[in-house]
N, CA, C and O atoms as CSV, one atom per row, in Angstrom:
chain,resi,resn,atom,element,x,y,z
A,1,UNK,N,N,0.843,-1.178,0.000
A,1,UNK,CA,C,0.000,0.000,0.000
A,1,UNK,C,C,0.888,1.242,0.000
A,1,UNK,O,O,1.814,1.217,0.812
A,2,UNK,N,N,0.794,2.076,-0.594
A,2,UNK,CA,C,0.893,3.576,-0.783
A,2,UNK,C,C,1.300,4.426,0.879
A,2,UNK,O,O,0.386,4.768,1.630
A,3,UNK,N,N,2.630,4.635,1.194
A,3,UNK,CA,C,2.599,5.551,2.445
A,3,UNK,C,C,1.810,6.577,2.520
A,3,UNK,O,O,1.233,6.797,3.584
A,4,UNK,N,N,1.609,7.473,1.331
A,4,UNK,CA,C,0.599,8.387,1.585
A,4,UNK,C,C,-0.922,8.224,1.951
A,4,UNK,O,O,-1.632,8.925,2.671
A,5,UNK,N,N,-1.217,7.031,1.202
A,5,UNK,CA,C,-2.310,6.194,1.407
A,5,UNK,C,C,-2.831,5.869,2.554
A,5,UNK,O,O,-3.817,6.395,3.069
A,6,UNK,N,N,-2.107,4.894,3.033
A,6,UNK,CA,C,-1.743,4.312,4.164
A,6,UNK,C,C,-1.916,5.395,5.373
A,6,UNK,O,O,-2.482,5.143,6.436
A,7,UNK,N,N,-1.274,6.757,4.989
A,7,UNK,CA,C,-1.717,7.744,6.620
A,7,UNK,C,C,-2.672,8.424,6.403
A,7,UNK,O,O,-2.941,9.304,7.220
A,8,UNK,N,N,-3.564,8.229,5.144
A,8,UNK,CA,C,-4.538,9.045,4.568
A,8,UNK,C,C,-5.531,8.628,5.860
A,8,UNK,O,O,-5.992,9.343,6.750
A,9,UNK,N,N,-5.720,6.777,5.541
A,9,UNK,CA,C,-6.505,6.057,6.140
A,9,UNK,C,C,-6.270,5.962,7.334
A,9,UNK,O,O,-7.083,5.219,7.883
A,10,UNK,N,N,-5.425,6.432,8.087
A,10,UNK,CA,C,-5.535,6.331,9.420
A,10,UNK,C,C,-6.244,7.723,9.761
A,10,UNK,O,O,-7.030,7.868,10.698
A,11,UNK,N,N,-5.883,8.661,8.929
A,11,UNK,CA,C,-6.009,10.389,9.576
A,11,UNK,C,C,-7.529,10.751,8.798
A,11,UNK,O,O,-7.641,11.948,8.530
A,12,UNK,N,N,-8.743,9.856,8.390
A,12,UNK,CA,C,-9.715,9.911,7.401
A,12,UNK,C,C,-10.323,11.252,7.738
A,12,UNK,O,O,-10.523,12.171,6.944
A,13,UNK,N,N,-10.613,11.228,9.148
A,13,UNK,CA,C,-11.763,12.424,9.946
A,13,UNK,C,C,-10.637,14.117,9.724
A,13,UNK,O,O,-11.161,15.230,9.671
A,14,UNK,N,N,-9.273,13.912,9.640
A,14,UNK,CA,C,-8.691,15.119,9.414
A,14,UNK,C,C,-8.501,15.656,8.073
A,14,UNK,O,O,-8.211,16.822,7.803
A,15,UNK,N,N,-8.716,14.576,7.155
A,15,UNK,CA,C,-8.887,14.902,5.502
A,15,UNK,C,C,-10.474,15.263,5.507
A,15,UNK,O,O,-10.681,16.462,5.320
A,16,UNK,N,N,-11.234,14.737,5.623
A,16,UNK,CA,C,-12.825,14.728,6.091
A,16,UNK,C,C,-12.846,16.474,6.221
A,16,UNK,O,O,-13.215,17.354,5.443
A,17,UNK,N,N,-12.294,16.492,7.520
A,17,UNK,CA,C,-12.408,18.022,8.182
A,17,UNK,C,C,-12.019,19.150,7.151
A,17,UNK,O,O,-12.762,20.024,6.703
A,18,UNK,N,N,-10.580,18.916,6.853
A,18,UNK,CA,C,-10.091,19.863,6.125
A,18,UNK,C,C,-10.352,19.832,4.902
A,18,UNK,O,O,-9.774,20.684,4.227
A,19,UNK,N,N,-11.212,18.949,4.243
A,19,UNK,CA,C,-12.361,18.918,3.082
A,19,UNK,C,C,-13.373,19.950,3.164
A,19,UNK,O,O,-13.604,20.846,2.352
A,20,UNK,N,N,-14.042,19.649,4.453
A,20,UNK,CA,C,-15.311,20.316,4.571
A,20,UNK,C,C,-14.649,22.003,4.728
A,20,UNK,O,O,-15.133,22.983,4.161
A,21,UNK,N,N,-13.869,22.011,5.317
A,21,UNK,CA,C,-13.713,23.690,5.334
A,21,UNK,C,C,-13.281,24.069,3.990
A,21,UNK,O,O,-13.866,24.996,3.430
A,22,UNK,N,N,-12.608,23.638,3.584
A,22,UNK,CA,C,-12.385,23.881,2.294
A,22,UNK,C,C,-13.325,24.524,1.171
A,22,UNK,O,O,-13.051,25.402,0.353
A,23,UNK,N,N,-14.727,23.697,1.413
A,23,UNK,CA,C,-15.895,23.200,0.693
A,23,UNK,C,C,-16.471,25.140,1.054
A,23,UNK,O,O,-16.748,26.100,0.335
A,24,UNK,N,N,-16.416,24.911,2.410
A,24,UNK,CA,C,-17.164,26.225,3.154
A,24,UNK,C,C,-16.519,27.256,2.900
A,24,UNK,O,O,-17.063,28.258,3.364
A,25,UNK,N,N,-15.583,27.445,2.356
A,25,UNK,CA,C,-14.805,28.569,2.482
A,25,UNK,C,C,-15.410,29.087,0.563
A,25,UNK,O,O,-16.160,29.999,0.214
A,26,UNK,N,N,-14.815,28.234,-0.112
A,26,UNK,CA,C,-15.506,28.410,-1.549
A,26,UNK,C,C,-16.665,28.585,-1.753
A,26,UNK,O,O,-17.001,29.395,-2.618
A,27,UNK,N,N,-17.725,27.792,-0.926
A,27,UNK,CA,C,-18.973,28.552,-1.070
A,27,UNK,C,C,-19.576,29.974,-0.517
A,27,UNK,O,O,-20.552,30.599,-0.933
A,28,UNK,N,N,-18.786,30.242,0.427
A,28,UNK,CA,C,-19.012,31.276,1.150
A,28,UNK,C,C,-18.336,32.531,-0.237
A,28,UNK,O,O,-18.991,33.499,-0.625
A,29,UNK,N,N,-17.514,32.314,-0.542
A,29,UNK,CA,C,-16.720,33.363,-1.859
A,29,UNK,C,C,-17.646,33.184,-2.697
A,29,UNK,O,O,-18.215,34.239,-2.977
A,30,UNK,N,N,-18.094,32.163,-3.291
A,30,UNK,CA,C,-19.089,32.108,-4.632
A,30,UNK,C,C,-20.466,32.921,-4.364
A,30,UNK,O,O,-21.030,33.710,-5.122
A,31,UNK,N,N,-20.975,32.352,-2.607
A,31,UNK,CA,C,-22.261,33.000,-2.807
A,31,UNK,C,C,-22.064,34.178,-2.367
A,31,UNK,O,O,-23.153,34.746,-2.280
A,32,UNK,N,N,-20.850,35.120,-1.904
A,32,UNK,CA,C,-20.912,36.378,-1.970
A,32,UNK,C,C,-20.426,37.541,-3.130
A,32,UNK,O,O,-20.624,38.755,-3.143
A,33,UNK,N,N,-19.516,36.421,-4.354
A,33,UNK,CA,C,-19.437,36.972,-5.510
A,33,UNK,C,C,-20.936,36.725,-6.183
A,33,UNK,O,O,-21.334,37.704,-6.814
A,34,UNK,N,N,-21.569,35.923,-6.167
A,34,UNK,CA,C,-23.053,35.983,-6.790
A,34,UNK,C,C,-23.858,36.663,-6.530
A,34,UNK,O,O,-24.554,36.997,-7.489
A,35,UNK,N,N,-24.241,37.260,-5.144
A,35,UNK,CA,C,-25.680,37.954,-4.709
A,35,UNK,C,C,-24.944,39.179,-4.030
A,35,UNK,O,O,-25.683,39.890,-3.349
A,36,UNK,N,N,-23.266,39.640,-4.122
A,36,UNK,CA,C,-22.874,40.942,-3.944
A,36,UNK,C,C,-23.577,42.018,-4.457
A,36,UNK,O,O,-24.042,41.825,-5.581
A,37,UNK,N,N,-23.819,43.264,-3.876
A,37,UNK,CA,C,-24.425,44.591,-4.820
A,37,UNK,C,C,-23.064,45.109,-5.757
A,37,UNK,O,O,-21.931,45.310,-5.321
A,38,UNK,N,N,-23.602,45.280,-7.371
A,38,UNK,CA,C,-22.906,45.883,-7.972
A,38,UNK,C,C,-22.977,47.007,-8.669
A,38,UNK,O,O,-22.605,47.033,-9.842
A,39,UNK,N,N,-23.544,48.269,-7.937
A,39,UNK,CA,C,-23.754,49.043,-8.115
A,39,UNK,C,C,-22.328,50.086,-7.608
A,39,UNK,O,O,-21.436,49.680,-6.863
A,40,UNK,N,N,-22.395,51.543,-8.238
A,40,UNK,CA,C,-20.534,51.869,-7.842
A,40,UNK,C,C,-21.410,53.363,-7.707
A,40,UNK,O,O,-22.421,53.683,-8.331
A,41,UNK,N,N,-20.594,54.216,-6.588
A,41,UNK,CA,C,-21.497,55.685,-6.334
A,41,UNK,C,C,-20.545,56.355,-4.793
A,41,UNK,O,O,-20.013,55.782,-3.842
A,42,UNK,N,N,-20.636,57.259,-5.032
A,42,UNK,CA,C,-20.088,58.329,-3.836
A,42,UNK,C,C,-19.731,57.828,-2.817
A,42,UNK,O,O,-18.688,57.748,-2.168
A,43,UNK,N,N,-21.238,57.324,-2.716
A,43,UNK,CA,C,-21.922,57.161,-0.796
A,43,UNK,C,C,-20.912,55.652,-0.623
A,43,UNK,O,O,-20.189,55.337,0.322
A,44,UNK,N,N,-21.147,55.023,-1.714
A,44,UNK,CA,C,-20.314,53.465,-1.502
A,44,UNK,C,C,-18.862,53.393,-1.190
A,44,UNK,O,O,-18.504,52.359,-0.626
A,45,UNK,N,N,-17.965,54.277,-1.443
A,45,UNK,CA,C,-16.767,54.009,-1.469
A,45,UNK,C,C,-15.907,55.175,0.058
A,45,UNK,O,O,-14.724,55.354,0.349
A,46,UNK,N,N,-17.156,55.696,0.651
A,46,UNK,CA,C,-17.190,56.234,1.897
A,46,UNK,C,C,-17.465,55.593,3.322
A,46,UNK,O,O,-18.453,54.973,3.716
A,47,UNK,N,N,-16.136,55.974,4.057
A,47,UNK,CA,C,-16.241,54.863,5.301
A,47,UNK,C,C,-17.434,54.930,6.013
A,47,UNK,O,O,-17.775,56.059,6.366
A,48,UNK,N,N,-18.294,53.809,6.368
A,48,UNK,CA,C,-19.010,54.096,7.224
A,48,UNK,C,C,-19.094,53.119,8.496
A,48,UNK,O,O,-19.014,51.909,8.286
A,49,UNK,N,N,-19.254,53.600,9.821
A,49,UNK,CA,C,-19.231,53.343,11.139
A,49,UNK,C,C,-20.450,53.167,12.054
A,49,UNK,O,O,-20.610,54.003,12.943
A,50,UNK,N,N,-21.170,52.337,11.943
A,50,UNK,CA,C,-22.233,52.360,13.025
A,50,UNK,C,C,-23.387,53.151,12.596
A,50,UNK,O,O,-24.456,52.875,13.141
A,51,UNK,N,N,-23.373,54.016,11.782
A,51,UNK,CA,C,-24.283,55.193,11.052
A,51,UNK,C,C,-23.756,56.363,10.816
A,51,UNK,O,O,-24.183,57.274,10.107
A,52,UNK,N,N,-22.503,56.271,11.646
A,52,UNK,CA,C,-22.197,57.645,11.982
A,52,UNK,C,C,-20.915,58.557,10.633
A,52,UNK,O,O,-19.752,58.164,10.722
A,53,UNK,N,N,-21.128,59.363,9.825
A,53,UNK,CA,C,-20.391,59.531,8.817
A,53,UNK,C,C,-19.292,60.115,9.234
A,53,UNK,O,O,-19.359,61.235,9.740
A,54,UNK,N,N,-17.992,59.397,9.080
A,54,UNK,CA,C,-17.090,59.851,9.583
A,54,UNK,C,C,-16.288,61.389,9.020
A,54,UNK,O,O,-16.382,61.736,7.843
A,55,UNK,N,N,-15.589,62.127,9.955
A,55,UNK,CA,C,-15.548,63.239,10.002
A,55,UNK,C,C,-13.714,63.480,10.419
A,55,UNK,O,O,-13.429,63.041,11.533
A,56,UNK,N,N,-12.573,64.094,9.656
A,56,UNK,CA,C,-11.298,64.091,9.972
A,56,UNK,C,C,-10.968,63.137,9.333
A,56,UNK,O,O,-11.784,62.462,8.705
A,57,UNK,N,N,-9.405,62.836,9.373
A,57,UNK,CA,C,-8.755,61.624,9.334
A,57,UNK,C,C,-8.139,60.587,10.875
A,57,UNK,O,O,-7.648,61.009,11.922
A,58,UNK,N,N,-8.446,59.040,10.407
A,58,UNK,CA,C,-7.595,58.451,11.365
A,58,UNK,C,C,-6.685,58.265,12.194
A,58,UNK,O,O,-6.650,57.716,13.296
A,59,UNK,N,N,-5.954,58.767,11.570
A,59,UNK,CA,C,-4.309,58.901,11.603
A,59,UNK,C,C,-4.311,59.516,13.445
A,59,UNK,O,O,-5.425,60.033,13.357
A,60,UNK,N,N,-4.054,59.694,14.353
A,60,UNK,CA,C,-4.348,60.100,15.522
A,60,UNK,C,C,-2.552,60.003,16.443
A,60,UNK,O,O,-2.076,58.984,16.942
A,61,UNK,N,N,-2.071,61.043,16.418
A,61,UNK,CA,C,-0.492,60.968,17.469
A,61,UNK,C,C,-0.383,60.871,18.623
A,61,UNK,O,O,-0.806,61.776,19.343
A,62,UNK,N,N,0.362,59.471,19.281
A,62,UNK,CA,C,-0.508,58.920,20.116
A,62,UNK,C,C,0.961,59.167,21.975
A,62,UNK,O,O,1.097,58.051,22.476
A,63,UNK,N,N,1.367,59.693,22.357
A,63,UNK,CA,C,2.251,60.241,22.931
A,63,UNK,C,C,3.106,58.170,22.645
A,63,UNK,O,O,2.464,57.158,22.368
A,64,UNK,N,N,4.338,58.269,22.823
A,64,UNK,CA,C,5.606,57.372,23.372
A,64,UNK,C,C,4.794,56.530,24.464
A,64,UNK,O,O,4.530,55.346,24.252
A,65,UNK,N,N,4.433,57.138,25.560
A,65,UNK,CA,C,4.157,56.346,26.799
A,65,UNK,C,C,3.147,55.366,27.146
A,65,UNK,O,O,2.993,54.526,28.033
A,66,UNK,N,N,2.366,55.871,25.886
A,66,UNK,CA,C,0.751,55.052,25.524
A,66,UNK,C,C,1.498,53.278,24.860
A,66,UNK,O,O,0.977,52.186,25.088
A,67,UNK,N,N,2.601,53.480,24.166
A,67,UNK,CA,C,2.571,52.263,23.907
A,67,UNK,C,C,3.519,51.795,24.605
A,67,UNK,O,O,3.469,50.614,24.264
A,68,UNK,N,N,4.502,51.883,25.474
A,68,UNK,CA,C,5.409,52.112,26.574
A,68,UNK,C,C,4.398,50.941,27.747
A,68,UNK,O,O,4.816,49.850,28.136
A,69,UNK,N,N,3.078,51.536,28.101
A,69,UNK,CA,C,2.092,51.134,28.814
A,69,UNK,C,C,1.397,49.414,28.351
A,69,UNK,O,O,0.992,48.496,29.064
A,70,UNK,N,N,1.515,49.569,26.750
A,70,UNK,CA,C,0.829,48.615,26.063
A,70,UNK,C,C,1.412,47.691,26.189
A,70,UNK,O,O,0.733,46.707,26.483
A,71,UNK,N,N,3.221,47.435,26.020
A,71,UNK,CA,C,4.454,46.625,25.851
A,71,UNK,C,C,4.138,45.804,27.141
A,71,UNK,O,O,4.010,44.582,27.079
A,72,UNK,N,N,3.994,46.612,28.508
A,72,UNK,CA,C,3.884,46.022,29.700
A,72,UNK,C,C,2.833,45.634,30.326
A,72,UNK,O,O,2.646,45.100,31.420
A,73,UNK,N,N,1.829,46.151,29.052
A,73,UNK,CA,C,0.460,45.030,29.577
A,73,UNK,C,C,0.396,43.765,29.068
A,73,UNK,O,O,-0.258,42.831,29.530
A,74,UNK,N,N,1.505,43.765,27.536
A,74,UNK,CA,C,1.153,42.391,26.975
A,74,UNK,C,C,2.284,41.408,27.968
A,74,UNK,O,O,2.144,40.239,28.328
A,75,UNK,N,N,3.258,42.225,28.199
A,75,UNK,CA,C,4.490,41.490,28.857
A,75,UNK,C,C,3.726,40.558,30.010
A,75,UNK,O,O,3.535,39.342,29.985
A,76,UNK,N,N,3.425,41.343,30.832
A,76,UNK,CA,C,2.441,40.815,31.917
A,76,UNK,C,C,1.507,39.962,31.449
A,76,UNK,O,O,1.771,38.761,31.491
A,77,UNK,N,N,0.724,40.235,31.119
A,77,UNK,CA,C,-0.405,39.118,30.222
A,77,UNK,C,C,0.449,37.493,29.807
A,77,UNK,O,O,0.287,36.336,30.195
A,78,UNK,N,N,1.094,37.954,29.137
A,78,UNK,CA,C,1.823,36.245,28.821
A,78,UNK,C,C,2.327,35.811,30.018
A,78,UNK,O,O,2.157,34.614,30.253
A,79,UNK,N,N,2.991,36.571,30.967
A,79,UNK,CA,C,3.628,36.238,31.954
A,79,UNK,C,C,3.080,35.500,33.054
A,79,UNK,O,O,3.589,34.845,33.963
A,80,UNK,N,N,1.297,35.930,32.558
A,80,UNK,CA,C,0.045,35.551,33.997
A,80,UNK,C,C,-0.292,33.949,33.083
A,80,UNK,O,O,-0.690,32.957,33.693
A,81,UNK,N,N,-0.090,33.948,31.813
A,81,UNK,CA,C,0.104,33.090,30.875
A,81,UNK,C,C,0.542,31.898,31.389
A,81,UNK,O,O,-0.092,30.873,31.637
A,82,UNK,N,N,2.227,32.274,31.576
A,82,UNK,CA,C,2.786,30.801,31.877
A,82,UNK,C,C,2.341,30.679,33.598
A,82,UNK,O,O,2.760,29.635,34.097
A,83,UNK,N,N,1.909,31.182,34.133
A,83,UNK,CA,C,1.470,31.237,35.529
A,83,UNK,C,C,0.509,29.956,35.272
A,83,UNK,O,O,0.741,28.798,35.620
A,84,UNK,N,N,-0.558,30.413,34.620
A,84,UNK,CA,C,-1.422,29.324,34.483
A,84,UNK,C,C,-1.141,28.371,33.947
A,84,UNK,O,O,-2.104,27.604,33.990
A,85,UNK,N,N,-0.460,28.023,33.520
A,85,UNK,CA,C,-0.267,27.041,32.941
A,85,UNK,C,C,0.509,26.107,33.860
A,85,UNK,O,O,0.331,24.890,33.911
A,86,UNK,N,N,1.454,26.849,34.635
A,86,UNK,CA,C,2.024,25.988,35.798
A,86,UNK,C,C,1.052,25.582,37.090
A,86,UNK,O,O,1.123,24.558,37.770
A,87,UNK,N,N,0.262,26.530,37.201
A,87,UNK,CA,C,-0.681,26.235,38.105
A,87,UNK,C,C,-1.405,24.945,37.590
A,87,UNK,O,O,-1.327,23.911,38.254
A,88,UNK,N,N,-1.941,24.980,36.693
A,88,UNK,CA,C,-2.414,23.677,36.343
A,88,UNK,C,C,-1.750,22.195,36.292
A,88,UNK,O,O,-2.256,21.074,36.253
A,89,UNK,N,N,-0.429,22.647,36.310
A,89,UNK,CA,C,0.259,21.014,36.466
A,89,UNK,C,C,1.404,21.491,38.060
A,89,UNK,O,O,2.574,21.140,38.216
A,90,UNK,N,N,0.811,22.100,38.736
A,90,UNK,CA,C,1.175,22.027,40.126
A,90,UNK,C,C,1.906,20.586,40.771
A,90,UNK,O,O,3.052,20.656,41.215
A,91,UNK,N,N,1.175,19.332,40.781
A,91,UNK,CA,C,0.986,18.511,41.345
A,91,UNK,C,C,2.265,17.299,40.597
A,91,UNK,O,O,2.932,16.386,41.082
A,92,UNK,N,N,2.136,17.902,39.186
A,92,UNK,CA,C,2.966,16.954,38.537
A,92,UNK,C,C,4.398,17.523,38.614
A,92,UNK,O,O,5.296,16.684,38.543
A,93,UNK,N,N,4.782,18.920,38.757
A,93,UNK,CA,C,5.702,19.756,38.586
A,93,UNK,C,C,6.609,19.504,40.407
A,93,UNK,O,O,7.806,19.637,40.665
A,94,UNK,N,N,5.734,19.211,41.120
A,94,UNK,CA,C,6.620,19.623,42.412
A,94,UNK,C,C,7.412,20.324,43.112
A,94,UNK,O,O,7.533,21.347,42.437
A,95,UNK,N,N,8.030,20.443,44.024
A,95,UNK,CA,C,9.021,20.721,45.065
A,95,UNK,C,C,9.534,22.094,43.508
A,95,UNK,O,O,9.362,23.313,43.505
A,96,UNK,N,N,10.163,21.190,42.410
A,96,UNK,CA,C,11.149,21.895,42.103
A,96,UNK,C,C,10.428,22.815,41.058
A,96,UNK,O,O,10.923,23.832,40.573
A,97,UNK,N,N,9.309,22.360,40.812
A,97,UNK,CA,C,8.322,23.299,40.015
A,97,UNK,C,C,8.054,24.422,40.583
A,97,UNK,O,O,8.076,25.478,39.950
A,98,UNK,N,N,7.750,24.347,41.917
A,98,UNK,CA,C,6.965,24.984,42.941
A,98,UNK,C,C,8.557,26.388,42.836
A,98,UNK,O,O,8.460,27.573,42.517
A,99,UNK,N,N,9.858,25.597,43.245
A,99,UNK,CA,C,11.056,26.755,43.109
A,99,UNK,C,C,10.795,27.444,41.886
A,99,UNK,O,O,10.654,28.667,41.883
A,100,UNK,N,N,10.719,26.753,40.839
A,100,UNK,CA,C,10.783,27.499,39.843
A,100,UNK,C,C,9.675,28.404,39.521
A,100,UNK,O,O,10.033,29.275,38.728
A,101,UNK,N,N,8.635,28.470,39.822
A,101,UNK,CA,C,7.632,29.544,39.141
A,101,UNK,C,C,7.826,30.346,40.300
A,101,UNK,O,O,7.710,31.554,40.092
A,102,UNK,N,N,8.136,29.942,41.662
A,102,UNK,CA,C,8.638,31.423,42.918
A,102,UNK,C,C,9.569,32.090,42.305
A,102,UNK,O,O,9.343,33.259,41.995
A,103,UNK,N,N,10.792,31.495,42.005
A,103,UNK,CA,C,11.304,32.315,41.281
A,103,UNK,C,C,10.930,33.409,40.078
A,103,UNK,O,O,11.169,34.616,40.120
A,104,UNK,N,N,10.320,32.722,39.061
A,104,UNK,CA,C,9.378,33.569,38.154
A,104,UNK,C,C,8.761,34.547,38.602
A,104,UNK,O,O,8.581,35.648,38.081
A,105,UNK,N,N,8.383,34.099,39.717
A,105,UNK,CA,C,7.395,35.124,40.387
A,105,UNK,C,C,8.061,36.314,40.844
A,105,UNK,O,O,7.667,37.460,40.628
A,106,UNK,N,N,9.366,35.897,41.657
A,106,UNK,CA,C,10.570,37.066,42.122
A,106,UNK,C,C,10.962,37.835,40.977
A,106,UNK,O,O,10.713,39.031,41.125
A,107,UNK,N,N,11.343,37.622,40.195
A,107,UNK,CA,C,11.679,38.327,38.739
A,107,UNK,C,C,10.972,39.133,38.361
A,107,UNK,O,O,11.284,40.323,38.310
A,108,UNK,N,N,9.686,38.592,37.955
A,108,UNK,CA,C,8.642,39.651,38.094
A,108,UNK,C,C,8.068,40.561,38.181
A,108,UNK,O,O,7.495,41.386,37.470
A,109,UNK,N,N,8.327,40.288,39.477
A,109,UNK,CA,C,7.928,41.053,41.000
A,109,UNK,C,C,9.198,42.138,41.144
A,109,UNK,O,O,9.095,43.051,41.963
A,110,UNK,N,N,10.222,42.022,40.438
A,110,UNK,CA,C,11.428,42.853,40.485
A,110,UNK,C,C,11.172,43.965,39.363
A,110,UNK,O,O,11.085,45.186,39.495
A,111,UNK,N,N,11.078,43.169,38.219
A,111,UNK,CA,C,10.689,44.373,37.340
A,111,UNK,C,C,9.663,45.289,37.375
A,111,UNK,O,O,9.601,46.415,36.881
A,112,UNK,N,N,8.737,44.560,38.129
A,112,UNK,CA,C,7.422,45.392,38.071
A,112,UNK,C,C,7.904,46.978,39.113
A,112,UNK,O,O,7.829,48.185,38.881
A,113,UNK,N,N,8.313,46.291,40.094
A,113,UNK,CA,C,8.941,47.284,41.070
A,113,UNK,C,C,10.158,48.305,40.497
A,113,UNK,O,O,10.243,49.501,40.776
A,114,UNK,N,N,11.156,47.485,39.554
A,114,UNK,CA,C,12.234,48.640,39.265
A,114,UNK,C,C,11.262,49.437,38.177
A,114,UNK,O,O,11.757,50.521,37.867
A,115,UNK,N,N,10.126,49.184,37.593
A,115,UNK,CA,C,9.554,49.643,36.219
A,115,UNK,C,C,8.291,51.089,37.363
A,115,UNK,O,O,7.779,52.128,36.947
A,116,UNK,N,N,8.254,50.726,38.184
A,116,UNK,CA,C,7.258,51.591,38.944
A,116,UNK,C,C,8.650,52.695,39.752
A,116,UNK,O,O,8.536,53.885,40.049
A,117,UNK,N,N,9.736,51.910,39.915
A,117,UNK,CA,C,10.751,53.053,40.575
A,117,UNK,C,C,11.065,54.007,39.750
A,117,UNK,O,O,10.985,55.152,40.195
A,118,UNK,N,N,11.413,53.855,38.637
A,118,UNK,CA,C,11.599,54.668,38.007
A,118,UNK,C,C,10.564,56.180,36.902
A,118,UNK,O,O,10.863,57.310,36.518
A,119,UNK,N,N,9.270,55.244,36.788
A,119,UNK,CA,C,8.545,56.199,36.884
A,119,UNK,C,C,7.957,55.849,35.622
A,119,UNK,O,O,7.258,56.696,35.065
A,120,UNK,N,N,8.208,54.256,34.861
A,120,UNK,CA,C,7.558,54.181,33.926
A,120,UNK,C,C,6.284,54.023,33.715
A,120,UNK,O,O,5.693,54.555,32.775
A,121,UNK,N,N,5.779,53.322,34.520
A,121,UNK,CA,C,4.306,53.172,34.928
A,121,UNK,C,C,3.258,54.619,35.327
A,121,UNK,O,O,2.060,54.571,35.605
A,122,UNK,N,N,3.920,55.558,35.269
A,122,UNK,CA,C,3.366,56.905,35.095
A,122,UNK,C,C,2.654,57.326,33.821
A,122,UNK,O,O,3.429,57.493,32.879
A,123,UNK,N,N,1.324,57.547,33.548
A,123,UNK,CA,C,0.682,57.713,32.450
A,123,UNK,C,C,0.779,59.566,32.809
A,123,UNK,O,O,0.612,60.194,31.763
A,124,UNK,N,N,0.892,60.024,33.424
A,124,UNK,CA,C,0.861,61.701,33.622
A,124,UNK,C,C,2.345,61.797,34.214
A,124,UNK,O,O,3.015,61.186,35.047
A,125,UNK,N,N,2.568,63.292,33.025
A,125,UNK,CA,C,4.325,63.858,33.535
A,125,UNK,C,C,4.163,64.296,34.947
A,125,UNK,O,O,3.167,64.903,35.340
A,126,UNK,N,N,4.937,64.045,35.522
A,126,UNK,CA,C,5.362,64.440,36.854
A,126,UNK,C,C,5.899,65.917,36.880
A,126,UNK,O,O,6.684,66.570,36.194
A,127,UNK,N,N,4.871,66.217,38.334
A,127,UNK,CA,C,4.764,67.909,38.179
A,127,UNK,C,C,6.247,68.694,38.856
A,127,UNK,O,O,6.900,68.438,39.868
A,128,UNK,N,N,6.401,69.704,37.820
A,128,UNK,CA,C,7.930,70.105,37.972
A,128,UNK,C,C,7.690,70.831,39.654
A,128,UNK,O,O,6.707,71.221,40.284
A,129,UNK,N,N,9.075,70.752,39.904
A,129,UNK,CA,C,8.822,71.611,41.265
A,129,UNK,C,C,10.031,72.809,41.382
A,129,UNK,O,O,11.258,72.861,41.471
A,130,UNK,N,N,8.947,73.673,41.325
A,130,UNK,CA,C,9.963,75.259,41.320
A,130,UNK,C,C,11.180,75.403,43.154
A,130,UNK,O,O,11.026,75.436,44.375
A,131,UNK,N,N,11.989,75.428,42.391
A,131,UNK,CA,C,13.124,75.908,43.514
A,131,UNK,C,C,12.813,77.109,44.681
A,131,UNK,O,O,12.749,78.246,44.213
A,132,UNK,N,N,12.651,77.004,45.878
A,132,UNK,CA,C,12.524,77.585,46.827
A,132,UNK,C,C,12.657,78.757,46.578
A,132,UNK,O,O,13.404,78.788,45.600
A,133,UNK,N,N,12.246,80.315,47.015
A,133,UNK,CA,C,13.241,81.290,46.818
A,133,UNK,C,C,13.159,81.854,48.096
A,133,UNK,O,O,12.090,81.974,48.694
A,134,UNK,N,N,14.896,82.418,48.806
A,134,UNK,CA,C,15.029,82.357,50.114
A,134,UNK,C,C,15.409,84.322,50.064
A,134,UNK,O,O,15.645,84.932,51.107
């Protein structure tokens, strides 16, 4: 028998599957090239939002610190990431699992702190302070 063959028939339900989407994806293109509107005009080629006709351009300048903020929400996010994921095999991980995600956790817990010492975590400039006059 045929190797390709041969893993066809073991893997039937994943050829099956990736048939059927296949199937769905082409019909979904055909029946929206068939019953699309083809009519061409002003109003059509103008963005529209919810109802609301948009007004300006997109384009929007967004300060440094806004995405400064973003970097360390995703950082964190993955980070709560592998958290869970260790939490869930707690039991299988052990003693030395248990060291290792404390540790993770210390690291962390370090940056978060040197990232707040320094003043990155500040979404508003810090207010200048005028020199005494004696």
């Amino acid at each position: 028998m045929n190797p390709g063959l041969e893993a066809l028939s073991h893997n039937w339900a994943v050829a099956v599957f990736v048939a059927v989407i296949l199937l769905v994806c082409v019909l979904m293109l055909a029946v929206s090239a068939l019953t699309g509107g083809r009519t061409r005009g002003r109003a059509k080629t103008d963005p529209f939002e919810s109802g609301i006709v948009s007004v300006g351009g997109a384009h929007l300048r967004l300060p440094a610190r806004f995405y400064l903020v973003a970097m360390f929400f995703v950082i964190f996010d993955v980070e709560a990431l592998f958290l869970y994921a260790w939490a869930v095999s707690l039991r299988e991980s052990g003693w030395i699992g248990f060291i290792e995600a404390a540790t993770f956790i210390f690291i962390l817990t370090a940056g978060l702190v040197y990232l707040w010492r320094i003043g990155a975590l500040r979404w508003a400039p810090a207010p200048r302070r005028r020199p005494r006059e004696q």
